[in-house]
C-alpha positions as CSV (number, residue, x, y, z in Angstrom):
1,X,32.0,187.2,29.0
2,X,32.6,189.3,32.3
3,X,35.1,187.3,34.9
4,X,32.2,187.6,37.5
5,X,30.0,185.8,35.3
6,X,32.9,183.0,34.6
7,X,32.8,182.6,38.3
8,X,29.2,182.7,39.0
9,X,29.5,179.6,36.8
10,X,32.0,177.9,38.8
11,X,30.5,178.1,41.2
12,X,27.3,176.7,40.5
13,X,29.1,173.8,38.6
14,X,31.6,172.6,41.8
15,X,31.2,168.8,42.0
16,X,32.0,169.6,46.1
17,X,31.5,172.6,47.8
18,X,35.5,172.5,48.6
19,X,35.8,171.8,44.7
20,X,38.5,174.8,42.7
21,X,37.7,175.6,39.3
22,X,40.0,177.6,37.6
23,X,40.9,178.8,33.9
24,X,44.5,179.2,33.5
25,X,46.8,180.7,30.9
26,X,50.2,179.4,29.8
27,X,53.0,179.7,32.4
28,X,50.1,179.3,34.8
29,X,48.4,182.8,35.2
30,X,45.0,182.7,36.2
31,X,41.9,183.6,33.7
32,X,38.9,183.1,35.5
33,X,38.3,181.4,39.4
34,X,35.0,182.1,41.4
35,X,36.5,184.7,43.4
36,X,37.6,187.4,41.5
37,X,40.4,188.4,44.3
38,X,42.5,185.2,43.0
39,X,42.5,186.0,40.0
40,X,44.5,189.6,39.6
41,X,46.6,191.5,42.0
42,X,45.8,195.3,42.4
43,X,48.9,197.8,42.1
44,X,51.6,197.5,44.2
45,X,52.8,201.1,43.5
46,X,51.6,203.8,42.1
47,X,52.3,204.2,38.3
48,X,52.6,199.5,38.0
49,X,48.9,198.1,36.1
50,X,47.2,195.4,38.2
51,X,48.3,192.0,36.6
52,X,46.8,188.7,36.8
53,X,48.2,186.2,39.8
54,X,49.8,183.0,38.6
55,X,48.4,179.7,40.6
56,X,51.2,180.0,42.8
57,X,50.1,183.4,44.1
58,X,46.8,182.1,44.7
59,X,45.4,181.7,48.7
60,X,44.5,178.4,47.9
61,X,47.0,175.3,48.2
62,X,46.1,173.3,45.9
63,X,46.0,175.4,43.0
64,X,49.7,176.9,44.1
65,X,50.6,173.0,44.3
66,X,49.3,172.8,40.6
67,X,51.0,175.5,39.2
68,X,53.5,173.6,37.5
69,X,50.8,171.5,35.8
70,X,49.7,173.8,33.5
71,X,50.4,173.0,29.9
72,X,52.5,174.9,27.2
73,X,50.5,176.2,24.3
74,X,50.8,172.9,22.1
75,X,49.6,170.6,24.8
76,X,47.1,168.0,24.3
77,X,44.9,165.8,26.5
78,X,44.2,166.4,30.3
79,X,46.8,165.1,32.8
80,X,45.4,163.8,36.1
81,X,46.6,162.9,39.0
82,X,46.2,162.6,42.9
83,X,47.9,165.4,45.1
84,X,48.4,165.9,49.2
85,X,48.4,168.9,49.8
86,X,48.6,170.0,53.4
87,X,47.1,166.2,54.8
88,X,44.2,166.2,52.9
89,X,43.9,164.2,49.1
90,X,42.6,166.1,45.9
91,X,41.7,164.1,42.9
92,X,42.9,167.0,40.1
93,X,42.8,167.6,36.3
94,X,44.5,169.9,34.1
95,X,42.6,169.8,30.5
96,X,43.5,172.2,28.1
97,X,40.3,173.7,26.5
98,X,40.0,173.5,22.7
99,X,39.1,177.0,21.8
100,X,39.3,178.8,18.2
101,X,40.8,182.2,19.8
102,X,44.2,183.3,20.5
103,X,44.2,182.7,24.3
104,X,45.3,179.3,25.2
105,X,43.5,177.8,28.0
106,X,43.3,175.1,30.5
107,X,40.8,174.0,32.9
108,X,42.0,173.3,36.3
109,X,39.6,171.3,38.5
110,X,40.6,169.7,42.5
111,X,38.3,168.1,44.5
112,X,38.8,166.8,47.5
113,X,38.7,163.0,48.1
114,X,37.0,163.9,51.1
115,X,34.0,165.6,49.9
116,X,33.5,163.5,46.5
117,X,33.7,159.9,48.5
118,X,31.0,161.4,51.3
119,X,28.0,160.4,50.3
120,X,29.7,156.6,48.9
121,X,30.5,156.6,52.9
122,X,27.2,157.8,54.4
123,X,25.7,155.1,52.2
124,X,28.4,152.8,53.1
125,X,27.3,153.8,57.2
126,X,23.9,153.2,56.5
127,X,24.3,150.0,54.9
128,X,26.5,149.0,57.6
129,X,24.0,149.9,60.4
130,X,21.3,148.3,58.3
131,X,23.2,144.9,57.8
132,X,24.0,145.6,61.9
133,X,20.2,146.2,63.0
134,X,18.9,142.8,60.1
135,X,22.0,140.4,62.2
136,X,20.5,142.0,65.6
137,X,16.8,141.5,65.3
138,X,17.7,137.8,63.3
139,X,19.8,137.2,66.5
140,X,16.5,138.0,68.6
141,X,14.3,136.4,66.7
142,X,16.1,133.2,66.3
143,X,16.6,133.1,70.2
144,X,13.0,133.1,70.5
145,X,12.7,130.7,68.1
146,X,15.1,128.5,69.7
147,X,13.6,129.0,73.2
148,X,10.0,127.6,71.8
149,X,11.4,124.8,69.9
150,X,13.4,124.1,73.2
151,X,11.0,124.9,76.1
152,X,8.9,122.0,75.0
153,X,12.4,119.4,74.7
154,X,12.7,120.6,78.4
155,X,9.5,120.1,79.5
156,X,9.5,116.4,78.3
157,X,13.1,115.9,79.8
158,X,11.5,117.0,83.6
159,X,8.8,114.6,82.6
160,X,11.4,111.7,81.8
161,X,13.1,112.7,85.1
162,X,9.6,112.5,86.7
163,X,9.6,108.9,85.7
164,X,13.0,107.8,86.4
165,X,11.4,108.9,89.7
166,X,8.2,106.4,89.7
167,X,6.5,110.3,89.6
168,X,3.0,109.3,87.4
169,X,0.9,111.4,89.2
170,X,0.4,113.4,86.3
171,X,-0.4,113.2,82.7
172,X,2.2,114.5,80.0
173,X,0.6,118.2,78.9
174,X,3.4,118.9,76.6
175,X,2.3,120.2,73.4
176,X,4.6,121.5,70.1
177,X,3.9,123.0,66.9
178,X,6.9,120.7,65.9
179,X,5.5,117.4,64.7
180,X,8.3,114.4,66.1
181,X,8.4,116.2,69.5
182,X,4.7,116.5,69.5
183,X,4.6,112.7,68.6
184,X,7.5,112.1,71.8
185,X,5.1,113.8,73.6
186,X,2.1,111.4,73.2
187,X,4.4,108.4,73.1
188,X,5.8,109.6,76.6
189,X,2.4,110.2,78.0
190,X,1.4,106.9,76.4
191,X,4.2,105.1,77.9
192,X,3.6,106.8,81.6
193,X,0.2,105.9,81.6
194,X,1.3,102.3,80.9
195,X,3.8,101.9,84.1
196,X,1.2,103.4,86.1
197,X,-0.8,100.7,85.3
198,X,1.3,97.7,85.7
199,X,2.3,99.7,88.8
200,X,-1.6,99.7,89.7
201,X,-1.9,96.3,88.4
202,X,1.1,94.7,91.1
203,X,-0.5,97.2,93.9
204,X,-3.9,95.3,92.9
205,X,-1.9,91.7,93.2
206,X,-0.2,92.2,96.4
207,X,-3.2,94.2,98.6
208,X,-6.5,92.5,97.1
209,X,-7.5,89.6,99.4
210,X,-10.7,88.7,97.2
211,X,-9.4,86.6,94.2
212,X,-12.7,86.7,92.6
213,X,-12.4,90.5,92.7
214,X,-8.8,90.8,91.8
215,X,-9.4,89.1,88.4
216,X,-11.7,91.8,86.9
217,X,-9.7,94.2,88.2
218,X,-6.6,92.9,86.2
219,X,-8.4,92.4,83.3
220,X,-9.4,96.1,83.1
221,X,-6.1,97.3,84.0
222,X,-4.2,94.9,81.2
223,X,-6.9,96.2,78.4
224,X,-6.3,99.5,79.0
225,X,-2.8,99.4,79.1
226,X,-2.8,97.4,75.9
227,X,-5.3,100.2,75.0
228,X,-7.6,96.9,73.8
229,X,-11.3,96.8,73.2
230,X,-11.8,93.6,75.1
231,X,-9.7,90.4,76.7
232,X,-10.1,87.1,78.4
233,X,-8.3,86.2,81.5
234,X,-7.6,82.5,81.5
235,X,-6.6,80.5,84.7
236,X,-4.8,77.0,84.0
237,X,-6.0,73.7,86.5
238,X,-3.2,71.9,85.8
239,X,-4.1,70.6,82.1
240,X,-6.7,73.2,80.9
241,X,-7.1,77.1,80.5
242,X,-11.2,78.5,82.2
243,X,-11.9,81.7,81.5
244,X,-11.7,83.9,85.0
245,X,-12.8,87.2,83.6
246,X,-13.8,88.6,80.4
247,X,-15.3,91.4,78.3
248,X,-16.1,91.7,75.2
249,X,-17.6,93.9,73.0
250,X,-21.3,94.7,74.5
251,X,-21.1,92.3,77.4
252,X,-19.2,93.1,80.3
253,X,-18.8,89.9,82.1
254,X,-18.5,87.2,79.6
255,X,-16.4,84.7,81.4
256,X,-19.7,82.5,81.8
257,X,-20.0,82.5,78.1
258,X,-16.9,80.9,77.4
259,X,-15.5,77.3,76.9
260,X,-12.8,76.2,78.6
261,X,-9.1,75.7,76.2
């Protein structure tokens, strides 16, 4: 297998792009690494055979930080570990590869913590900023919410202001999908409609000269505050009740129609 080829390999296999593969020999000489330039030295004088680099002749600091990892020849089982090397982490191995021929190998692999916990943090970001945009638009949504459930609550507290001011010009309008301060509603419209006319009723009382007048006129006014279907006005003489106005159902003015009590 040509060393090109080896590192061809590695570097289609990296984990990270910043990953090092490497096959090292005993006493920590390199055997194969992606670019061929770490892994033998050229003649430094004329008549002296290029020789393979060791890890620590390597460009590359992590793999000179590992050269003492390597394994003897009867090693067995990989050793890992975490390394700093120059501020930045490396999760590393050192396995020694089980192979039937004479050379005795071990595969050294570093990979930046860096690189190999990226895309747990861009997830972790996004899920973050997901969770941050749900909480946001919940936020708006339930501040809309509120301001519906509470626009009507303020509506009906101007309209018990308006009666605290003997204000019952006009009928209670408010309206709400929410069924008790719908109902509060109607009871408070209810409830101004009947002041108004006891208030119309004592107006009637203290302005209308013409008794026989006035006496129809407070019979309506009491029935439709008691939101009746008919009534009888009764006027005492002293021992008996006569009927002074009445109407019943079909007949308008039934006072005539009456006994006395």
């Amino acid at each position: 297998i040509a060393l090109d080829k080896l590192g061809q390999l590695f570097r289609e296999i990296k984990t990270t792009p910043g990953s090092q593969l490497a096959l090292a020999l005993p006493a920590g000489r390199m055997f194969a690494h992606e670019g061929l330039q770490q892994v033998y030295m050229t003649a430094a004088a004329r008549g002296e055979a290029p020789r393979l680099r060791t890890l620590a002749e390597t460009d590359v600091p992590v793999l000179r930080a590992l050269h003492a990892s390597v394994p003897g020849p009867g090693a067995k089982g990989p050793q890992r570990t975490v390394l700093e090397v120059e501020g930045r982490e490396w999760r590393v191995s050192v396995t020694p590869v089980d192979g039937k021929g004479r050379l005795k190998l071990s595969l050294v692999m570093a990979v930046p913590t860096d690189e190999l916990m990226a895309e747990f943090n861009r997830q972790r970001r996004v899920a973050i900023l997901t969770a941050s945009a749900i909480v946001l638009v919940s936020l708006v949504l339930v501040t809309l919410v509120a301001r519906r459930v509470s626009a009507p609550i303020q509506a009906l507290a101007g309209e018990a202001d308006a009666v605290r001011r003997f204000d019952f010009s006009r009928p209670v309008q408010v309206r709400s999908r929410i069924l008790e301060v719908d109902e509060l509603a109607g009871t408070m419209d209810g409830m101004k409609s009947t002041i108004r006319r006891f208030l119309t009723i004592s107006q009637a009382v203290s302005s209308e000269e013409n008794f026989e007048r006035l006496l129809p006129l407070l019979l309506e006014e009491t029935i439709a505050a008691a939101d009746a279907q008919a009534g009888v006005l009764y006027l005492t003489d002293g021992e008996r009740l006569q009927p002074g106005a009445a109407r019943l159902a079909g007949q308008p003015d039934a006072a005539a129609d009456l006994p006395a009590l």
